[in-house]
NUDO-634828 format. One record per residue (C-alpha): x, y, z; residue in three letters; residue number from 1. Coordinates in Angstrom, 2 decimals. Layout:
NUDO-634828
{{X, Y, Z}, Ala, NUM}
...
END
This chain:
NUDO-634828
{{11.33, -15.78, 8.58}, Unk, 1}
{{12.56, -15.33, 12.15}, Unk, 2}
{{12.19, -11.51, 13.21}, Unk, 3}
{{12.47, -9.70, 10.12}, Unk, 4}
{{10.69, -6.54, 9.14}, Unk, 5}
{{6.65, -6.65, 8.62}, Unk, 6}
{{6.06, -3.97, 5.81}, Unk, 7}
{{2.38, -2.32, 5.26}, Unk, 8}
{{1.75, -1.02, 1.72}, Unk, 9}
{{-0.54, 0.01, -0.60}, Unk, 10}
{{-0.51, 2.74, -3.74}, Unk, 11}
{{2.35, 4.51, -4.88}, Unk, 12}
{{4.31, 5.63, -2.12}, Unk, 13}
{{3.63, 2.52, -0.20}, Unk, 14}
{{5.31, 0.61, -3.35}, Unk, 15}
{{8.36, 3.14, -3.33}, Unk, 16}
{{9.51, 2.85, 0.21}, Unk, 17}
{{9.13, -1.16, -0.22}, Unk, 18}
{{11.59, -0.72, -3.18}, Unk, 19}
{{13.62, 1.06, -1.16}, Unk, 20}
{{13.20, -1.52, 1.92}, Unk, 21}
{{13.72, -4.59, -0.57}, Unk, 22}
{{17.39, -2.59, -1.57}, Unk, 23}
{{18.73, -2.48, 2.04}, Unk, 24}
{{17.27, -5.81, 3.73}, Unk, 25}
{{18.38, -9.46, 3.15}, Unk, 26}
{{15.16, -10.99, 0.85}, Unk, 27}
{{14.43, -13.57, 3.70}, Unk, 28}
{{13.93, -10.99, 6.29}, Unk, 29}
{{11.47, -8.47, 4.96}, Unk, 30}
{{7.90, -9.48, 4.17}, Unk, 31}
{{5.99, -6.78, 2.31}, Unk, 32}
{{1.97, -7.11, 2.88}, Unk, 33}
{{-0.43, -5.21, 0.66}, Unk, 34}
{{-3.73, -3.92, 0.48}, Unk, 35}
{{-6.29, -5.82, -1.55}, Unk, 36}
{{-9.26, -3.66, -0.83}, Unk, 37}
{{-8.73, -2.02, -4.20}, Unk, 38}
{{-9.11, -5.05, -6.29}, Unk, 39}
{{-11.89, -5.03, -9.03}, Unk, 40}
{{-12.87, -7.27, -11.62}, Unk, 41}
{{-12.71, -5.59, -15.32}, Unk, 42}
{{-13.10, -7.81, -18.25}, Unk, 43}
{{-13.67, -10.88, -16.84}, Unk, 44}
{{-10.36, -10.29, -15.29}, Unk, 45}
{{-9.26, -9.80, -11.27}, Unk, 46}
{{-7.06, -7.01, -11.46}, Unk, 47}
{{-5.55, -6.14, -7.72}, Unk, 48}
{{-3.85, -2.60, -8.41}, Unk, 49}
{{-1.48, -2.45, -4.93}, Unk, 50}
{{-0.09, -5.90, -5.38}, Unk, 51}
{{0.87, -5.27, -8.95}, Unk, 52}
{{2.25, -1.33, -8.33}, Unk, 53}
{{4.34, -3.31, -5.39}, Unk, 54}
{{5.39, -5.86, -7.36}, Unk, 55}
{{6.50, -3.72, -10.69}, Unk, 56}
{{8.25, -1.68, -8.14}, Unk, 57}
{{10.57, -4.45, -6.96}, Unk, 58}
{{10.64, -6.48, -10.97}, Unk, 59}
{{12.11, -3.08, -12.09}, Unk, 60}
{{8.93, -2.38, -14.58}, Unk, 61}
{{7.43, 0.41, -13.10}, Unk, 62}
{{6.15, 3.27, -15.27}, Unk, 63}
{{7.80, 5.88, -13.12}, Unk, 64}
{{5.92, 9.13, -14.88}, Unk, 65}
{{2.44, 7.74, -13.70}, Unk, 66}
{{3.28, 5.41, -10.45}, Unk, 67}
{{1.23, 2.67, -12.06}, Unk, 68}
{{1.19, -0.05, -14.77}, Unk, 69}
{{4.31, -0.76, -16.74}, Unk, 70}
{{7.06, 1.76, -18.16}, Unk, 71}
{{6.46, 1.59, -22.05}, Unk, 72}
{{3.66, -0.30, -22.11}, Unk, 73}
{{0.94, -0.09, -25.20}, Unk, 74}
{{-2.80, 0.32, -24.87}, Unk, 75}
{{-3.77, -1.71, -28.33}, Unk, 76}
{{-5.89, -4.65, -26.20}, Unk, 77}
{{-8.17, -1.76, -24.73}, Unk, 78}
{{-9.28, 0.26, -27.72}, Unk, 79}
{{-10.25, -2.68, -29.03}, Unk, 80}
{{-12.31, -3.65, -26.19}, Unk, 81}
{{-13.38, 0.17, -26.08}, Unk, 82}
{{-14.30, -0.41, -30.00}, Unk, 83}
{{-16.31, -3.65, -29.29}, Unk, 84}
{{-17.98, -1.43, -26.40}, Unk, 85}
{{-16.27, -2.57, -23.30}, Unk, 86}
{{-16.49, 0.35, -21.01}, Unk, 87}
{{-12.43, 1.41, -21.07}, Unk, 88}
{{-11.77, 4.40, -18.32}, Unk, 89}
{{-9.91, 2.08, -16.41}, Unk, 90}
{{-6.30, 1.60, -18.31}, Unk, 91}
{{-5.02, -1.47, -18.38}, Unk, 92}
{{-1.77, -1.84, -20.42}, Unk, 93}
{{-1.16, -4.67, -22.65}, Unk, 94}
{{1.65, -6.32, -20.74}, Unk, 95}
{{-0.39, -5.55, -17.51}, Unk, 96}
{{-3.49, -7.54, -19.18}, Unk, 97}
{{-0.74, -10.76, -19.00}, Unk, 98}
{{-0.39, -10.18, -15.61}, Unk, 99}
{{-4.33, -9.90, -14.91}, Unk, 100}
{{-5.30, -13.07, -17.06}, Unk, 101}
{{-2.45, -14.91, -15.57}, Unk, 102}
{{-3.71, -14.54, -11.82}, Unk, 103}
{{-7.03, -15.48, -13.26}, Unk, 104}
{{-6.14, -17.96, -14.83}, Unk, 105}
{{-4.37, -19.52, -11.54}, Unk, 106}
{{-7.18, -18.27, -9.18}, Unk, 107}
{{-9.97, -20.10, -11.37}, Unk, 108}
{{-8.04, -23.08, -11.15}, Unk, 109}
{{-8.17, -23.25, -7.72}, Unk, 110}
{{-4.63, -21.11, -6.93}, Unk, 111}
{{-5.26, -18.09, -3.74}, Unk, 112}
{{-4.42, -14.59, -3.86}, Unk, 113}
{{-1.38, -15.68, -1.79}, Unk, 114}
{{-0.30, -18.41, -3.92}, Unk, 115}
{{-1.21, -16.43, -7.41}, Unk, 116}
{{0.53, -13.68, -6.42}, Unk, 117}
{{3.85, -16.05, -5.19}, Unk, 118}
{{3.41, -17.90, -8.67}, Unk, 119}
{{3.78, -14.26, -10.79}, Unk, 120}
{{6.87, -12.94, -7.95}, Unk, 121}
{{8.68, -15.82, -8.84}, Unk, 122}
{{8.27, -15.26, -12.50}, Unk, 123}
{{9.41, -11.94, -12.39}, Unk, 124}
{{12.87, -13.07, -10.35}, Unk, 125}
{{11.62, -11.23, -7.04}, Unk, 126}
{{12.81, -12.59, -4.07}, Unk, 127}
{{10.88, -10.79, -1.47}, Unk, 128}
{{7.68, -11.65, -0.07}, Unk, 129}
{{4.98, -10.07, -1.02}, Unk, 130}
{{1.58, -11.21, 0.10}, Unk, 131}
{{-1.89, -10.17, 0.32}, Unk, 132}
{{-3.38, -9.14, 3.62}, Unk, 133}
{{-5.75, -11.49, 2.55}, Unk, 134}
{{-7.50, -14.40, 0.34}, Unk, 135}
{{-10.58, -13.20, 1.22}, Unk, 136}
{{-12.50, -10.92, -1.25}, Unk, 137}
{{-12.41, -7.14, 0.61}, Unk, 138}
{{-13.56, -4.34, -1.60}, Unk, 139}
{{-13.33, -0.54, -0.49}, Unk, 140}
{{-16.61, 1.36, -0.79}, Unk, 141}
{{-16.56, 5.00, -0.39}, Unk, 142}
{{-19.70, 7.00, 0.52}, Unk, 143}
{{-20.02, 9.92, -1.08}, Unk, 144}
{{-22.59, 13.22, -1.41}, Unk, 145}
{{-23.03, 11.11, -5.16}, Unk, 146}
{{-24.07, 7.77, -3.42}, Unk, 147}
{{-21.39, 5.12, -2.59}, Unk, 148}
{{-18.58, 4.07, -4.77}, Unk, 149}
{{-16.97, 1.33, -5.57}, Unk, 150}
{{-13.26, 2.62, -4.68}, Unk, 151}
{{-12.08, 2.09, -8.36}, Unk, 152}
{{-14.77, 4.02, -9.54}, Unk, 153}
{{-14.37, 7.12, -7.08}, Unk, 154}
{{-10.81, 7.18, -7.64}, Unk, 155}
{{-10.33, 6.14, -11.39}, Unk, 156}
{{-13.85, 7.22, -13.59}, Unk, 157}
{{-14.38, 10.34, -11.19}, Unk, 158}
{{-10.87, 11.26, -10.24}, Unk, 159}
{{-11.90, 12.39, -6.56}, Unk, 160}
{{-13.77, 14.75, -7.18}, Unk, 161}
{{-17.01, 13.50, -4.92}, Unk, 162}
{{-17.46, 14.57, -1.52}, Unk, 163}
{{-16.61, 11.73, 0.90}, Unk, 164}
{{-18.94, 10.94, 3.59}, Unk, 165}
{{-17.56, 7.31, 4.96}, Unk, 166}
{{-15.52, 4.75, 4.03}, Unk, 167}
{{-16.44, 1.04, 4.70}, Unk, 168}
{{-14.57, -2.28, 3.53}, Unk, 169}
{{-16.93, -4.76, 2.59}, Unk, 170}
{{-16.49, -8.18, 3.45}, Unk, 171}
{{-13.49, -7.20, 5.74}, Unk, 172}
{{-15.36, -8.86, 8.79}, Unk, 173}
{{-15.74, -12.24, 7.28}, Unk, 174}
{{-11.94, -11.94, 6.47}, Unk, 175}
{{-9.13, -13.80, 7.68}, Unk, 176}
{{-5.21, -12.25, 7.03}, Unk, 177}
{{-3.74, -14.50, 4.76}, Unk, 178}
{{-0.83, -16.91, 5.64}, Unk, 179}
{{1.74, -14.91, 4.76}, Unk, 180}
{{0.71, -12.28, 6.73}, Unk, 181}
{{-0.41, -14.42, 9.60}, Unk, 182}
{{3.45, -15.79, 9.47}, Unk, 183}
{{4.81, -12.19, 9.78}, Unk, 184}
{{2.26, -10.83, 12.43}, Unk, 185}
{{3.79, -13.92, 14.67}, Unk, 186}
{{7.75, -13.51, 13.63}, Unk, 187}
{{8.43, -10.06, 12.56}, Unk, 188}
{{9.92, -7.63, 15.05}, Unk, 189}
{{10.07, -4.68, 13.45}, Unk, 190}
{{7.13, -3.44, 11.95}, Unk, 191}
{{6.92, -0.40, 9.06}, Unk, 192}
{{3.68, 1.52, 7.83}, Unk, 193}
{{4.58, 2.46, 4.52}, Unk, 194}
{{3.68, 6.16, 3.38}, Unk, 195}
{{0.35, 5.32, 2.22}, Unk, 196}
{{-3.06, 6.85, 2.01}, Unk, 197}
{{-3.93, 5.51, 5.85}, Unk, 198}
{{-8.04, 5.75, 4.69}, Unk, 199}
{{-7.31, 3.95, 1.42}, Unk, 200}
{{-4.43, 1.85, 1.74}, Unk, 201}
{{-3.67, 1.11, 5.35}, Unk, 202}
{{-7.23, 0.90, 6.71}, Unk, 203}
{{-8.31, -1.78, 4.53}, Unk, 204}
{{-5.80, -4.23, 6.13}, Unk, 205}
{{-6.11, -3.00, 9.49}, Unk, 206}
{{-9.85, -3.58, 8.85}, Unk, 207}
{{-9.09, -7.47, 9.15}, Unk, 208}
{{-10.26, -8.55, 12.11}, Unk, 209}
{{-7.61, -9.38, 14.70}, Unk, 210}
{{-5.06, -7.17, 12.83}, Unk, 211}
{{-5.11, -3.97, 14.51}, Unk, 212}
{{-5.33, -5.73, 17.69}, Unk, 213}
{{-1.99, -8.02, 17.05}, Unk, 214}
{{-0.41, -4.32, 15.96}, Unk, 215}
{{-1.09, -2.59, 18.73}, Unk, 216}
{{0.09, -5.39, 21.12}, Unk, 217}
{{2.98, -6.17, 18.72}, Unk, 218}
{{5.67, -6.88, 20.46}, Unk, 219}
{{8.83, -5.37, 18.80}, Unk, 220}
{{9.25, -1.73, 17.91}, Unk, 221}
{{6.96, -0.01, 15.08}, Unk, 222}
{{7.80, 2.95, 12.66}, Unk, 223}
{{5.33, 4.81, 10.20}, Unk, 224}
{{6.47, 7.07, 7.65}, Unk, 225}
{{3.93, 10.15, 7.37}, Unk, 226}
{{2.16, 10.61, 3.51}, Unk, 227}
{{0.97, 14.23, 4.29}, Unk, 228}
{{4.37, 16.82, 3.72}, Unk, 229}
{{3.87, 20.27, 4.16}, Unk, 230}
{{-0.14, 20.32, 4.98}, Unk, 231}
{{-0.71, 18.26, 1.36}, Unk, 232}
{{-0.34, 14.53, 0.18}, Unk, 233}
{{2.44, 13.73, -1.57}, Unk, 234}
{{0.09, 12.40, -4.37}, Unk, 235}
{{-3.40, 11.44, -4.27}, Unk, 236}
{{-6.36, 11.97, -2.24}, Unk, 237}
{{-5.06, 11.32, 1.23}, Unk, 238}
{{-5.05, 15.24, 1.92}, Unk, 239}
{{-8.61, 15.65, 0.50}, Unk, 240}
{{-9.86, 12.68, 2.43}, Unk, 241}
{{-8.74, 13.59, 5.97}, Unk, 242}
{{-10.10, 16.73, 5.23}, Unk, 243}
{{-13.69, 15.72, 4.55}, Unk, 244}
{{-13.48, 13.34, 7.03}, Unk, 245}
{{-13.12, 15.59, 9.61}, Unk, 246}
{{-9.43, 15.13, 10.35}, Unk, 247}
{{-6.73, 17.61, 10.28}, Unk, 248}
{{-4.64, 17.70, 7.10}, Unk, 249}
{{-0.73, 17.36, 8.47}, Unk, 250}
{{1.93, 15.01, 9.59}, Unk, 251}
{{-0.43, 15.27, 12.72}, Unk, 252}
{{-3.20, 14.31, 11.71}, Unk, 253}
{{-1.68, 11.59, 10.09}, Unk, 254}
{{0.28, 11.20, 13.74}, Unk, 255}
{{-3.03, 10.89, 15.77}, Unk, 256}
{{-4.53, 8.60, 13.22}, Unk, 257}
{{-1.99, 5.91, 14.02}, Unk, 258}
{{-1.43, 6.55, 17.53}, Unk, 259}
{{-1.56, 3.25, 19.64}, Unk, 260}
{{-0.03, 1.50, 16.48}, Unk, 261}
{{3.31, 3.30, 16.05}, Unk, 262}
{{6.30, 4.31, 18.14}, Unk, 263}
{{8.53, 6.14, 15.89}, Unk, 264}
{{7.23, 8.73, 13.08}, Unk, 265}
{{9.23, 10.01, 10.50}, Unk, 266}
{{7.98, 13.52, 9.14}, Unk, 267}
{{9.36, 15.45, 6.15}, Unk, 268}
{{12.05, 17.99, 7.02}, Unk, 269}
{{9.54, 20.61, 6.42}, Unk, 270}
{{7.27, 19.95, 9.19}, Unk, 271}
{{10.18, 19.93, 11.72}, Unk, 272}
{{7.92, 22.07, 13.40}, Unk, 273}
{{5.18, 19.94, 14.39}, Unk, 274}
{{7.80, 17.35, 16.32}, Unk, 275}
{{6.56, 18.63, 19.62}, Unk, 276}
{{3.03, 18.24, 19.21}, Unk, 277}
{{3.54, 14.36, 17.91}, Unk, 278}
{{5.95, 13.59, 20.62}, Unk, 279}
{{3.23, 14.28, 23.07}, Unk, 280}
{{1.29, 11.71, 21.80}, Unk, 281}
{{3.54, 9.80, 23.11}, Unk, 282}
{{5.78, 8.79, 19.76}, Unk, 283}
{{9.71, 9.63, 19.19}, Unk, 284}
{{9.37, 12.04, 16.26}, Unk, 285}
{{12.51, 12.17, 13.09}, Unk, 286}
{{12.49, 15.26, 9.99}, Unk, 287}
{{14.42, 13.76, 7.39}, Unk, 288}
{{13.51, 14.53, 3.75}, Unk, 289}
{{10.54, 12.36, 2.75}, Unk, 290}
{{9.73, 13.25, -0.92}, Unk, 291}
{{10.85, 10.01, -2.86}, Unk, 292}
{{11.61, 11.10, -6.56}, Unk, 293}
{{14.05, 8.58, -7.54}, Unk, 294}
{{15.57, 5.13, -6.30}, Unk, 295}
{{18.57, 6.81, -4.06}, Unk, 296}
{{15.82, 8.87, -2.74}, Unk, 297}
{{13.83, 5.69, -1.45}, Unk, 298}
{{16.58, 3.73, -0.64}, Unk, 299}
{{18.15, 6.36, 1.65}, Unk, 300}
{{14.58, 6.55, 3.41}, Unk, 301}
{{14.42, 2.85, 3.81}, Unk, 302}
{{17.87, 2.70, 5.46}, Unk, 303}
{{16.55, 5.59, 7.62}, Unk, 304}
{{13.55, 3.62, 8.92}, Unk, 305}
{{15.57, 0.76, 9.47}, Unk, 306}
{{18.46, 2.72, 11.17}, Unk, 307}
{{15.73, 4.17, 13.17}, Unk, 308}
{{14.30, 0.58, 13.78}, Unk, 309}
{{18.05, -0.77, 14.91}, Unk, 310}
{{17.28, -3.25, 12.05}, Unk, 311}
{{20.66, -4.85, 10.67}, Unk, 312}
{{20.90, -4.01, 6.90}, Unk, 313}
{{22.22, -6.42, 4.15}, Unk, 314}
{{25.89, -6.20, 3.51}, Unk, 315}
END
């Protein structure tokens, strides 16, 4: 890819806006690269929750009512591994399970994360690139007033609800990005920070050393797309997080968090009001409606971003 947008995702409104990207841009200029820091090994199995949501997004298979897994899949595989006394609080469809034992079945025979996840794209007829931000095993830990927590465990088995003190990402220094990403940091020149939880989803790659200092010096224009609307996260624990974290809980927050790393910011129309105080950090500010509930929604946003971006769109 020469120039091109360089997408950063992770959860569910990461994976929407890359739908909506994927609808608008030619397939050889957008490379979409996700956050691995929430992969986890259940049943023997490695099971790497952002690539798979972002991938199901752009296959069409997304479960739409819970943002996750497969629309109509069955849960037969895990009651019976809950009945031979497999611990089961993390759901894992049946077809999902085929996708899980298929990347381990390619990573134990010697396949990456990069190439694993290009082997199951291509099976599923997706054109776009969608790589890891890296090979390298990462694995969000979250300190909490409960001890610290594997992410999957804060976030699945106790929904939240622990008070966060810190989050780290474990192995991140020994990390390298992965080719893919690599490719994109050097070619891309447009570059779009997806609506995600910036602790959970966005930090994890930026945490990759050499990233955040190739983003801030990155040479073409970049665009985030805030995940806090109206004082509250769109879904999830982003609003929660900032809040015991010690940051404040709006599109400004969100704003300061990424300031160095993003020249445009698009807010929800609701927060129109807060333009001012973003634009003095130094970042052109846009109030569009944010709220993605169905695929016009996200592919209006997309062309938005890109419009916003001067990126050509496909015909």
């Amino acid at each position: 890819m020469t120039g091109g947008v360089l997408a950063l995702a992770g959860g569910v409104g990461g994976a929407k806006l890359a739908l909506g990207l994927s609808k608008v841009l030619p397939a050889d200029e957008l490379t979409i690269v996700v956050n691995t820091g929430d992969d986890a090994t259940f049943h023997g199995l490695h099971v790497s929750p952002d690539l798979d949501t972002v991938m199901y997004a752009l296959a069409g298979l997304s479960n739409n009512e819970t943002g996750w897994g497969v629309a109509g899949d069955t849960f037969n595989s895990l009651g019976q591994l809950e009945r031979y006394g497999n611990p089961a609080w993390f759901n894992l469809g049946d077809k999902d399970l085929a996708t899980h034992i298929r990347r381990t079945e390619l990573l134990r025979n010697g396949s990456t994360l990069s190439e694993a996840t290009g082997s199951l794209c291509a099976s599923l007829d997706i054109a776009i690139r969608i790589v890891p931000m890296t090979d390298d095993p990462v694995h969000t830990m979250v300190e909490t007033t409960e001890g610290e927590l594997p992410f999957q465990t804060y976030f699945v088995r106790e929904q939240c609800r622990p008070v966060t003190l810190a989050i780290r990402y474990d192995g991140a220094e020994r990390a390298r990005p992965s080719p893919g990403f690599l490719d994109s940091l050097e070619t891309a020149s447009h570059l779009i920070i997806c609506p995600s939880n910036p602790f959970l989803s966005v930090d994890p790659i930026l945490a990759v050393p050499g990233v955040r200092q190739r983003l801030e010096k990155f040479a073409g224009r970049r665009l985030a797309v805030s995940p806090i609307v109206g004082g509250e996260a769109v879904r999830g624990p982003a609003g929660k997080l900032m809040r015991e974290l010690g940051h404040e809980v709006s599109c400004v927050g969100v704003a300061r968090y990424y300031q160095g790393l993003c020249d445009i910011f698009i807010i929800d129309e609701v927060d129109e009001g807060c333009a001012s105080e973003i634009e003095a950090l130094g970042m052109k500010v846009h109030a569009a409606p944010t709220i993605m509930q169905n695929d016009d929604d996200k592919e209006r946003l997309a062309r938005l971003a890109c419009h916003l971006l001067g990126v050509p769109l496909a015909s």
